[in-house]
C-alpha positions as CSV (number, residue, x, y, z in Angstrom):
1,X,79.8,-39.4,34.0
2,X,80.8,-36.3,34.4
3,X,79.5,-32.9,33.2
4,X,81.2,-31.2,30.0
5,X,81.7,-27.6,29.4
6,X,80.2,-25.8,27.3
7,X,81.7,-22.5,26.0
8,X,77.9,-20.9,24.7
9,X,74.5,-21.8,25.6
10,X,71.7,-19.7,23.6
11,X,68.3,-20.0,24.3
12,X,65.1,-18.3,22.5
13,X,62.5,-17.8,25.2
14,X,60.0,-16.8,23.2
15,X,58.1,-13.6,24.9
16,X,58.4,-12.7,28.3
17,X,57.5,-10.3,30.8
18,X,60.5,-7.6,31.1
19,X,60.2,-8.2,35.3
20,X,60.3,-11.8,34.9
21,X,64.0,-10.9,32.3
22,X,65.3,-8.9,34.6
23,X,65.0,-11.9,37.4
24,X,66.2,-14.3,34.8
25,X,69.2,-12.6,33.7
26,X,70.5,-11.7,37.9
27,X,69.9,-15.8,38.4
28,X,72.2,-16.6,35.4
29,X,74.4,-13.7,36.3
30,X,74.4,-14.9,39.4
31,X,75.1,-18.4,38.4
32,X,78.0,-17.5,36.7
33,X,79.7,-14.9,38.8
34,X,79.2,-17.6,42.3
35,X,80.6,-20.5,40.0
36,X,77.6,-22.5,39.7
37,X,78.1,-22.9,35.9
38,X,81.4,-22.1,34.1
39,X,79.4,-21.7,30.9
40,X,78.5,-18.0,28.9
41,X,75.0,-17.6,27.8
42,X,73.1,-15.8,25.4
43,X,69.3,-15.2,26.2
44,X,66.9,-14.3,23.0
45,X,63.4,-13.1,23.8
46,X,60.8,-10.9,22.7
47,X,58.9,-8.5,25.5
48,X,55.5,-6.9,25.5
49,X,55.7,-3.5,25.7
50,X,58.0,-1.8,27.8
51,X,60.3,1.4,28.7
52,X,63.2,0.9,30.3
53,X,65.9,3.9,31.9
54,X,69.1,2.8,32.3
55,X,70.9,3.8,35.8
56,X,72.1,7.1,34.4
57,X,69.2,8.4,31.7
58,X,67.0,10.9,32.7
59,X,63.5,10.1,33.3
60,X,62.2,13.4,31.2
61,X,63.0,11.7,28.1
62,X,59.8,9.7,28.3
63,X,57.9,12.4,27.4
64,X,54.2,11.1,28.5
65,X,53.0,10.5,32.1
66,X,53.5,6.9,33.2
67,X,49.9,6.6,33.2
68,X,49.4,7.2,29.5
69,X,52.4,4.5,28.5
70,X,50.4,2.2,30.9
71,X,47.4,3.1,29.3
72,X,48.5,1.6,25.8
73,X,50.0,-1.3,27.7
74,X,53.7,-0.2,28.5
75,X,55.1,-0.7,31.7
76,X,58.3,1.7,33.1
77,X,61.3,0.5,34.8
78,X,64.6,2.0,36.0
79,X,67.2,-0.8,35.6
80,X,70.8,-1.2,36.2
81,X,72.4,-0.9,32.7
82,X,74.2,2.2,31.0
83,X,72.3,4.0,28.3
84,X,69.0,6.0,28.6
85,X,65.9,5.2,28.0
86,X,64.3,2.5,25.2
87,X,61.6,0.8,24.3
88,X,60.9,-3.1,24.0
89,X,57.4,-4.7,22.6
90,X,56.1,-7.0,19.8
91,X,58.4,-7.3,16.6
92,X,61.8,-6.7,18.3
93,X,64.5,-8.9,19.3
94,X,66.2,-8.8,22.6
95,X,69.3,-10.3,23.6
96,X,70.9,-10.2,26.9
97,X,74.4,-11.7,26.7
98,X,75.4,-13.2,30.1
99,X,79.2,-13.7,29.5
100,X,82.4,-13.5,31.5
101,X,84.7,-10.8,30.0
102,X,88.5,-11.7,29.9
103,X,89.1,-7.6,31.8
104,X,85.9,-5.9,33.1
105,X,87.5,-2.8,31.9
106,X,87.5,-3.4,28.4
107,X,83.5,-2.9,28.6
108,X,83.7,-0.7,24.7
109,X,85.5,-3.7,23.1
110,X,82.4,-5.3,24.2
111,X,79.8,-2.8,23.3
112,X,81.7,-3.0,19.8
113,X,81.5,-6.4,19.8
114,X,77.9,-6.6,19.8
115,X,77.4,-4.1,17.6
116,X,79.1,-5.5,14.9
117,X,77.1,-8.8,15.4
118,X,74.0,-6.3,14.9
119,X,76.1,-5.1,11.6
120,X,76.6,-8.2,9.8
121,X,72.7,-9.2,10.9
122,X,71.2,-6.3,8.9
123,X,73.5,-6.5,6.3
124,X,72.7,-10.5,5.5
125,X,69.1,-9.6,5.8
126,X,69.4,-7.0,3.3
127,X,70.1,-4.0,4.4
128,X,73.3,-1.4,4.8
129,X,74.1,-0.7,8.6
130,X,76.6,1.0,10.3
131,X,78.1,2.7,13.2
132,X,78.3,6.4,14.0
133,X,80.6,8.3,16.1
134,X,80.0,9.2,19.2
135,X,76.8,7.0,19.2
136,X,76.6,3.5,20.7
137,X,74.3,1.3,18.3
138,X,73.4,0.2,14.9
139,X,72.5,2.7,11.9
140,X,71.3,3.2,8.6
141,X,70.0,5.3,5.9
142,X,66.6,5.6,8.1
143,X,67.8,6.5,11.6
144,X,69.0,3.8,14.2
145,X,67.3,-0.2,14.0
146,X,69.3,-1.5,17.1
147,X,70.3,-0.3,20.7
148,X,72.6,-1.7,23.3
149,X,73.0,-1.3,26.9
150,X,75.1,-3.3,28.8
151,X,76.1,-3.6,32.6
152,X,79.1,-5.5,34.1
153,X,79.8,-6.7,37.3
154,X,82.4,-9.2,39.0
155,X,83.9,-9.7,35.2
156,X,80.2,-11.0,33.6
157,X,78.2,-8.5,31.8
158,X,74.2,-8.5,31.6
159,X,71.4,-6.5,29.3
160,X,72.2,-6.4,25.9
161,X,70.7,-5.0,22.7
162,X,67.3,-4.8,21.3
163,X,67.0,-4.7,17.2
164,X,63.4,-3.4,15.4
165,X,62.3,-6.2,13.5
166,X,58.5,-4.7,12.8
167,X,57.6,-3.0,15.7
168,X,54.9,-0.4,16.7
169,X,57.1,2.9,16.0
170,X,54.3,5.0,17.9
171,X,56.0,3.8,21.4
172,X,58.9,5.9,20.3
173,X,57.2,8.9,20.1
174,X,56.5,8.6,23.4
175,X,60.2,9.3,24.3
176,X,63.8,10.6,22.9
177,X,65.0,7.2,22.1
178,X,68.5,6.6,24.1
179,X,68.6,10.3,25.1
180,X,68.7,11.3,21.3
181,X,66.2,14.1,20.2
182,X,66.9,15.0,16.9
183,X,67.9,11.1,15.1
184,X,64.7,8.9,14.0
185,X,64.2,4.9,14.2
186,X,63.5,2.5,11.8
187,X,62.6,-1.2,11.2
188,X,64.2,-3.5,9.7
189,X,61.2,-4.6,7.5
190,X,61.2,-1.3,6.5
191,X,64.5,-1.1,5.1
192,X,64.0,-4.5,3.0
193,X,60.6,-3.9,2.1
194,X,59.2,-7.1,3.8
195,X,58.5,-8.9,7.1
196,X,61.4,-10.1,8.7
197,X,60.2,-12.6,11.6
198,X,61.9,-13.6,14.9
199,X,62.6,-16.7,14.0
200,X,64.6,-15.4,10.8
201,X,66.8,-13.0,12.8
202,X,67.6,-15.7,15.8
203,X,69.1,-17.7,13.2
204,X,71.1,-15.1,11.8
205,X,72.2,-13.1,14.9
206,X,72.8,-16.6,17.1
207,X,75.6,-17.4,13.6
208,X,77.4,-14.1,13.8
209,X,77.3,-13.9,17.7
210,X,79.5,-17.2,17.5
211,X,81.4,-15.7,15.1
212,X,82.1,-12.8,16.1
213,X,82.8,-13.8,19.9
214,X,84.4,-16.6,18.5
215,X,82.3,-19.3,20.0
216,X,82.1,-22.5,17.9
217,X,80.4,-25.2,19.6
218,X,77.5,-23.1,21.3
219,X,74.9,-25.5,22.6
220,X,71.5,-24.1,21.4
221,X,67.6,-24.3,21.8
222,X,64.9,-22.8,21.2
223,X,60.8,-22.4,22.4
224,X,58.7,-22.1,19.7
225,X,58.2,-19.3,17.6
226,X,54.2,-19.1,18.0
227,X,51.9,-16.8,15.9
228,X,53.4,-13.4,14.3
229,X,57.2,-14.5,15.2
230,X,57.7,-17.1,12.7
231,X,56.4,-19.8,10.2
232,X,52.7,-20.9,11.3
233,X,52.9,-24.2,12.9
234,X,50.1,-26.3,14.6
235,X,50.5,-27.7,18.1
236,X,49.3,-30.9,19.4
237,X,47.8,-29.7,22.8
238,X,45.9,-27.8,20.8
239,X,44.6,-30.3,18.8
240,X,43.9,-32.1,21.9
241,X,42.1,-29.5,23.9
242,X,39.8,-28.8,20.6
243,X,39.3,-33.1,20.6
244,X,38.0,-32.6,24.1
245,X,40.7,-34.7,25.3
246,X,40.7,-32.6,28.8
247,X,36.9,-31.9,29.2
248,X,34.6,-35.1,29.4
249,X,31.4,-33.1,27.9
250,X,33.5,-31.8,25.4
251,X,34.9,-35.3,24.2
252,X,33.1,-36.3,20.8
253,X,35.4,-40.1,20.2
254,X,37.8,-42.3,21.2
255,X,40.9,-42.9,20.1
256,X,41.5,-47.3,19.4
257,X,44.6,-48.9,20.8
258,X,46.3,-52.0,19.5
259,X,47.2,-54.1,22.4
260,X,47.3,-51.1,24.7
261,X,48.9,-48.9,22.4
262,X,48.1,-46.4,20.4
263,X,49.8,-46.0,16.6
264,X,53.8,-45.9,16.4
265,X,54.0,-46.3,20.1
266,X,57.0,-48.9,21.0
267,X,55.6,-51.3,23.6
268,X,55.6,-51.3,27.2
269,X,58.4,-52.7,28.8
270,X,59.4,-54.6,31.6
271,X,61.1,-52.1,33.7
272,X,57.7,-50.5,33.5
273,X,55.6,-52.9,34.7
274,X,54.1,-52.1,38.2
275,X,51.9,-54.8,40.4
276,X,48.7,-53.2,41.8
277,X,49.2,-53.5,45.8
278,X,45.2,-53.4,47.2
279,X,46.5,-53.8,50.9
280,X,44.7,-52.1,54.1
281,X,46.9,-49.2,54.7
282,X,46.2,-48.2,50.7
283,X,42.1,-48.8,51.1
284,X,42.3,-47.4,54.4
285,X,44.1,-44.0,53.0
286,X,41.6,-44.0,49.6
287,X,38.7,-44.0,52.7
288,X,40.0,-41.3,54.7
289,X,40.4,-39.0,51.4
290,X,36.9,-39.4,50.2
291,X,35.6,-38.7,54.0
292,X,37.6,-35.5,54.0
293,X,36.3,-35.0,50.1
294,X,40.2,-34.3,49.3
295,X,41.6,-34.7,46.4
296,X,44.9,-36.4,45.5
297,X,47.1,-35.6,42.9
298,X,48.2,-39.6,42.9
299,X,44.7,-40.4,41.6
300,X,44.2,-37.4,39.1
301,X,47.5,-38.1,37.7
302,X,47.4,-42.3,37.3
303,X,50.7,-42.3,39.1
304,X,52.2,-45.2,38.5
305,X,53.5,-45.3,42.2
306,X,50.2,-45.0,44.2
307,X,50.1,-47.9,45.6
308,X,53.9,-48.0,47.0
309,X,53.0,-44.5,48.5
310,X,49.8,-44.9,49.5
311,X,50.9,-48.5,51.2
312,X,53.5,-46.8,53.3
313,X,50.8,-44.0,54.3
314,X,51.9,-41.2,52.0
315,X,49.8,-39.3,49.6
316,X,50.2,-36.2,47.8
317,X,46.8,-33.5,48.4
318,X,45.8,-31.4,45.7
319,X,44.0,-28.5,46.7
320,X,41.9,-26.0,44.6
321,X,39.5,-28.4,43.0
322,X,40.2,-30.7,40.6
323,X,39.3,-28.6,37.1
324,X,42.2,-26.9,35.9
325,X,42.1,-23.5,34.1
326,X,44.8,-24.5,31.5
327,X,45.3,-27.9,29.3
328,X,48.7,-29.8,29.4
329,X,48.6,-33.1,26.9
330,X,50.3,-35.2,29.5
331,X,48.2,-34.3,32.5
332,X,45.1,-36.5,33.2
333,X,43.2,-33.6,35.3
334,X,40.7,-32.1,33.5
335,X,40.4,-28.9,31.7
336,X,37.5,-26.2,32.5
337,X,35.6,-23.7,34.6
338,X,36.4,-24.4,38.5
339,X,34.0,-23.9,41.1
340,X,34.6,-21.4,43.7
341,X,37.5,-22.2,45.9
342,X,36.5,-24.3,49.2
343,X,37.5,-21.9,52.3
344,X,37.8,-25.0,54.5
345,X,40.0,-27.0,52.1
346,X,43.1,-25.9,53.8
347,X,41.5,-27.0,57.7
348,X,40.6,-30.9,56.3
349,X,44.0,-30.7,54.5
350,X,45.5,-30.1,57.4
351,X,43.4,-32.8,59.4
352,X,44.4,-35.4,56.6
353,X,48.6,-34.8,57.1
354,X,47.7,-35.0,60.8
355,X,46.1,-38.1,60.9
356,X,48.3,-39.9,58.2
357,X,51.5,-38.2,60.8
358,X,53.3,-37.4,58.1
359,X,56.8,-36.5,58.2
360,X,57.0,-34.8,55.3
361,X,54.0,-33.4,53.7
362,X,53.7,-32.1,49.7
363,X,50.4,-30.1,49.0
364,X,49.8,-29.3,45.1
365,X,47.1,-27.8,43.2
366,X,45.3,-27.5,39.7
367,X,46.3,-23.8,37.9
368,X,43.8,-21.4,39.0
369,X,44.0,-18.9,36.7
370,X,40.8,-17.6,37.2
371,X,41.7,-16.5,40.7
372,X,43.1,-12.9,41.3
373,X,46.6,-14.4,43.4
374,X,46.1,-17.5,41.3
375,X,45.5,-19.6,44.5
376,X,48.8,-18.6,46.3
377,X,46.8,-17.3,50.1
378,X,45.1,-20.8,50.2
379,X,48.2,-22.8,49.2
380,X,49.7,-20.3,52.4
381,X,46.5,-20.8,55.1
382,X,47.1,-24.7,53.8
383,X,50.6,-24.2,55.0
384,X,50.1,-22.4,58.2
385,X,46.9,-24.5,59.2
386,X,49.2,-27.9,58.4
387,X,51.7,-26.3,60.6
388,X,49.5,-25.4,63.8
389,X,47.9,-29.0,63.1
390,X,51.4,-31.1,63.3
391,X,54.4,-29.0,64.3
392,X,57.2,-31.2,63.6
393,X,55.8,-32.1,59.6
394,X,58.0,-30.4,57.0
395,X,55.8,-28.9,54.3
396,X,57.0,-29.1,50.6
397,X,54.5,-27.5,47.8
398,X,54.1,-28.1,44.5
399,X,52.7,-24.6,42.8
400,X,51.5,-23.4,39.3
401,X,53.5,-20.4,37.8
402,X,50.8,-18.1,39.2
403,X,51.3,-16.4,35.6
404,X,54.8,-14.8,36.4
405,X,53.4,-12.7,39.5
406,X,55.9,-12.1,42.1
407,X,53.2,-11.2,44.9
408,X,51.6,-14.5,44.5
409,X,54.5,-16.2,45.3
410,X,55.6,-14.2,47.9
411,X,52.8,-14.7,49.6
412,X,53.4,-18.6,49.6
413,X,57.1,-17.9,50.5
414,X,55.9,-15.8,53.4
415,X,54.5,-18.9,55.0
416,X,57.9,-20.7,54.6
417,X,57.6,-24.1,52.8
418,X,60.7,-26.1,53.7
419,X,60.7,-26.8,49.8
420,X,59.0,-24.9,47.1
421,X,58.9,-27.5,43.6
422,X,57.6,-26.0,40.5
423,X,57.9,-28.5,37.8
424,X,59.6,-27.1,34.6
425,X,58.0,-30.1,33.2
426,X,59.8,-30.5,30.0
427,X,62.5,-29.0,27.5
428,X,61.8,-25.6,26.2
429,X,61.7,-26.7,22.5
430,X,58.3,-29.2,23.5
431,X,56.9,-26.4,26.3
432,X,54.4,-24.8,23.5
433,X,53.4,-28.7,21.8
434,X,52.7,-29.9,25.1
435,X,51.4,-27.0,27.7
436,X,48.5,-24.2,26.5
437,X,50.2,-21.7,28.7
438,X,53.7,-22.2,30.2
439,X,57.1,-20.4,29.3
440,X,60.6,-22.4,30.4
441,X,62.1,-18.5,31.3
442,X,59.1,-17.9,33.8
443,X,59.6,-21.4,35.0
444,X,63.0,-20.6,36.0
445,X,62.8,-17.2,37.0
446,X,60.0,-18.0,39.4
447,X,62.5,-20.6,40.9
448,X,65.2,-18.1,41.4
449,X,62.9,-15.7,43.0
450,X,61.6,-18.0,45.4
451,X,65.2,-18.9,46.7
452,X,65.8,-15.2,46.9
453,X,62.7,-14.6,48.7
454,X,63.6,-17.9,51.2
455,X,67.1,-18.5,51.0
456,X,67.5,-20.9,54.1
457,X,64.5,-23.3,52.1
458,X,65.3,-25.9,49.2
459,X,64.1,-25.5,45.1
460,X,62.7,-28.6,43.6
461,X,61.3,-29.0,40.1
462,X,61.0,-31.9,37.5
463,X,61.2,-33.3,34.1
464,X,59.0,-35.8,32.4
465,X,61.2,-37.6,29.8
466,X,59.7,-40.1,26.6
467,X,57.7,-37.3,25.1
468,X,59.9,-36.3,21.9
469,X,63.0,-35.0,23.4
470,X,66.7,-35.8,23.1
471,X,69.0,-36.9,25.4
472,X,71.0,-33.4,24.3
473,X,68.5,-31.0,25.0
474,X,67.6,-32.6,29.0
475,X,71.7,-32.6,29.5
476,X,70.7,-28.7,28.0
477,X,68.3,-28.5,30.4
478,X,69.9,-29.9,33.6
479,X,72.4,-27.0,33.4
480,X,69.8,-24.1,32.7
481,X,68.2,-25.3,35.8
482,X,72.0,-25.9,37.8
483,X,72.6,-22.6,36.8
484,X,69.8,-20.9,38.4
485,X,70.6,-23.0,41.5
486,X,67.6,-25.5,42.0
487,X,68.6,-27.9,44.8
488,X,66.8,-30.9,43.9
489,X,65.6,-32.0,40.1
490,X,63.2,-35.1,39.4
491,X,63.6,-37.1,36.5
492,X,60.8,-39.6,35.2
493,X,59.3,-41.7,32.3
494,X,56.0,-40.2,30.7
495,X,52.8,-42.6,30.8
496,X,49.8,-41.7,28.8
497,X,46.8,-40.7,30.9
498,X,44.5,-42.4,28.4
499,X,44.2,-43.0,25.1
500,X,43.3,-39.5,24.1
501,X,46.1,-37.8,25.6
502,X,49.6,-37.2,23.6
503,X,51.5,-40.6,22.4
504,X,54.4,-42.4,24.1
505,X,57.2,-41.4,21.8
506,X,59.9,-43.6,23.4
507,X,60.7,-45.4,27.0
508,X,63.9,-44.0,28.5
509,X,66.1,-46.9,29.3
510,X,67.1,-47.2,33.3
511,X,71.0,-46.4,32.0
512,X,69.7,-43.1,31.0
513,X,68.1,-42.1,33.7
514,X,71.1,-43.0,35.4
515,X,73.4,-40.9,33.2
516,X,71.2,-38.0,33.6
517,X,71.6,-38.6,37.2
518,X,75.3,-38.6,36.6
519,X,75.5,-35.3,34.9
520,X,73.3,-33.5,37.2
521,X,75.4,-34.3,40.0
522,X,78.4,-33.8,37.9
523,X,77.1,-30.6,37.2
524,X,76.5,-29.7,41.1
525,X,73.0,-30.0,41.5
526,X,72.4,-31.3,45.3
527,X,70.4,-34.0,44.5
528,X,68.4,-35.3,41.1
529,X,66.0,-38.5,41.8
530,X,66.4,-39.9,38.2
531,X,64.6,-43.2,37.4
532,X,61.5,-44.7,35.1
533,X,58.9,-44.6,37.7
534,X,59.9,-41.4,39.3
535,X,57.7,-38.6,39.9
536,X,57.7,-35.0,41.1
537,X,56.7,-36.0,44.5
538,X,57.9,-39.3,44.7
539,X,60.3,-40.2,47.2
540,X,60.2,-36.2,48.7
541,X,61.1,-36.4,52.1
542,X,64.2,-38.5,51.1
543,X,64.9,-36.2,48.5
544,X,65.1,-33.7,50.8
545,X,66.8,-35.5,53.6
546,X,70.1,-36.0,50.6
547,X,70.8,-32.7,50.4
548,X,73.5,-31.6,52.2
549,X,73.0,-29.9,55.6
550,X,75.7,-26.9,53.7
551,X,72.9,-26.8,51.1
552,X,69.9,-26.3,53.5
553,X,71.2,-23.7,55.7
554,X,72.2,-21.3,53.0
């Protein structure tokens, strides 16, 4: 099969840290302008707070030390847009429009563009809006409700506009909003005399940006709009952490199966169906584990593939304890307070890839939130000590987000994993239902930045499908992550941990894991591993090994 075009792609993101933007927005930019997707995106988000200065504004229209913004929370950054300076926080919606203009010259057409997109928003919301001359924006009868600042380069524009929906108008009295001293702001809610949510004005703005750029097929989706940005909704890993589903002194009942299933789940079938293998090389691997007191993510996870790894003397370590900081309703580890990190972890990790001579090595770990880098220097010692231990063994890791901090992974990319996987886990729409902490745009950003900060080493992440998605939003997906220029994606069948953790809602036949497959390729991707029984780490050194030699030494 091979991949389709699509003219628009909007995503909500749902908030996101204005660095982690920025990062997302150059790898899409980037994406586009080097050919690795031919599609035009629009990227919908919400930031904490946040000044930004565009290239030429002058930094004297903040008009408080940095200190003080930081003080309420409000970072400061000089960015590569036009315009002055603005403000972004809680109760305004951003877009960033990463599109290919038909002549890089005609930047105003553009600007006017998005300003009557803004137009038609307000007025279908319920309020007059307008432009002024000799001002770039939205206005109305209470001073300006949206700004723009755009940049293009190499014919695709980035940055965008920002309308206020209900936000804090103190933060613009810390500053002359776009340059302009002597014009107020306003909110939308204030102009209709009611809360207008996020969720509302994506709907709207998403309708007339197709119409007015005249897309009509855009291919969209959306996180979820948590508390204060939309309609109050309840999500099921929520549910499940209060259950005590992740925390075994927490766990008050549990749940009855009917022949092995729980309710409304469709049976097992054959294609899933996997003999235990109890041989000597997979007893003598469990033994050498326990006598280094290592853990393995094959065991925490009930992979389904143990005993075909373990039999041919590969195992994947997991490092940093095995209690996890954060609760994910398809992961079997278990949620709580860690003990303090084990100092000597990295030396016995080490000792364990040397005496299994392993090729190819992957090394994971529970989040550790609680730790200041998040984990990332022992993940690095684990690396370096792996190294010194066995030379020739190629080291892939498997790390957490580390919360968006670029340091943290720098510090992992500093001690040069041949392949850095960071699973995206699933599509953005089921992120919120299915993860207590995790955002798709960090996800990807993070995987962008590490190929920036290591550009000779390969990007891996996976899916789990068979958890309530469609076969249209993975296809969705596939290109997001194409775009952004992963090498290698995994694609495999989600099996309930226990009978506590979140239902089966389907089994993916084989033929679509084999037309995912298909389209990934199609798309350009180096190399997806697409199949029921596949997982992150399954199959990793010849996942690596397919890509092509082109793709490695870039």
């Amino acid at each position: 099969m091979t991949a389709t075009v699509s003219q628009l792609r909007t995503r909500w993101l749902g908030r996101l840290p204005y660095a982690e933007a920025w990062d997302l927005q150059r790898a899409f930019h980037e994406g586009k302008v080097e050919g690795r997707t031919a599609d035009n995106y629009l990227l919908l988000l919400e930031h904490p707070p946040v000044f930004t200065i565009g290239r030429n504004g002058d930094a004297g229209n903040l008009l408080v030390p940095q200190q003080v913004a930081a003080d309420r929370g409000a970072e400061v950054f000089h960015v590569d847009r036009g315009g002055d300076i603005t403000f972004h926080g809680p109760g305004q919606l951003v877009g960033y429009p990463i599109v290919e203009l038909d002549d890089p010259k005609q930047i105003v057409p553009f600007v006017r563009k998005l300003e009557e997109v803004l137009i038609r928003t307000v007025n279908e919301l319920g309020a007059d809006a307008w432009r002024e001359d000799g001002y770039t924006g939205v206005w109305t009868e209470r001073g300006k409700v949206a700004a723009i600042g755009v940049r293009v380069s190499r014919r695709v524009s980035m940055h965008g506009f920002a309308l206020n929906l209900d936000t804090d108008m103190s933060y613009f009295e810390m500053m002359n909003p776009c340059g302009i001293e002597d014009r107020p702001v306003t909110n939308l809610s204030d102009l209709v005399g009611r809360k207008v949510s996020l969720e509302e004005a994506v709907e709207v703005v998403e309708r007339h940006f197709g119409e007015v750029f005249g897309y009509s097929n855009a291919e969209t989706q959306h996180a979820a709009f948590v508390r204060g940005q939309g309609r109050p909704k309840a999500f099921e890993v929520d549910r499940l952490l209060e259950a005590g589903t992740f925390s075994p002194e927490r766990r008050t009942h549990e749940p009855v199966l009917l022949n092995g299933r729980l309710p409304g789940e469709p049976a097992r079938p054959d294609w899933m169906k996997v003999k235990a293998r109890l041989d000597g090389d997979y007893l003598e691997l469990k033994k050498m584990m326990r006598g280094l007191e290592l853990n393995t993510v094959c065991e925490e996870a009930n992979c389904p593939n143990i005993y075909e790894c373990w039999g041919m003397g590969t195992a994947t370590l997991m490092i940093l304890g095995d209690k996890c900081t954060r609760a994910c309703s398809f992961c079997n580890v278990d949620t709580g307070k860690p003990t303090e990190f084990d100092v000597f972890e990295p030396f016995r990790a080490a000792e364990a890839i040397k005496k299994m001579n392993l090729k190819h090595a992957v090394i994971t770990s529970v989040n550790r939130d609680d730790l200041d880098d998040g984990g990332a220097g022992i993940f690095a010692h684990t690396i370096t000590e792996s190294r010194r231990q066995s030379p020739g063994t190629e080291i892939e890791v498997l790390i957490p987000d580390f919360k968006g901090d670029r340091e943290a992974l720098q510090t992992v990319m500093d001690a040069s994993p041949e392949v850095l996987n960071h699973n995206t886990e699933t599509v953005i729409r089921l992120q919120r239902d299915i993860r207590t902490s995790a955002n798709y745009g960090r996800s990807l950003a993070l995987l962008w930045r590490a190929k920036q900060m290591r550009p000779d080493g390969l990007t891996k992440s996976g899916l789990i499908v068979g958890m309530g998605e469609t076969r249209e939003e993975v296809l969705g997906t596939l290109a997001d992550m194409r775009a952004v220029g992963i090498d290698i994606i995994t694609i495999g069948q989600y099996l309930r941990p226990t009978a506590r953790h979140r239902p089966i809602h389907r089994y993916v036949h084989p033929d679509e894991f084999a037309e995912y497959k298909a389209y990934g390729q199609g798309l350009g991707i180096p190399h997806v591993e697409s199949g029921p029984l596949v997982r992150s780490s399954y199959h990793a050194k010849e996942s690596r090994e397919a890509v092509p030699v082109s793709i490695k030494a870039k």
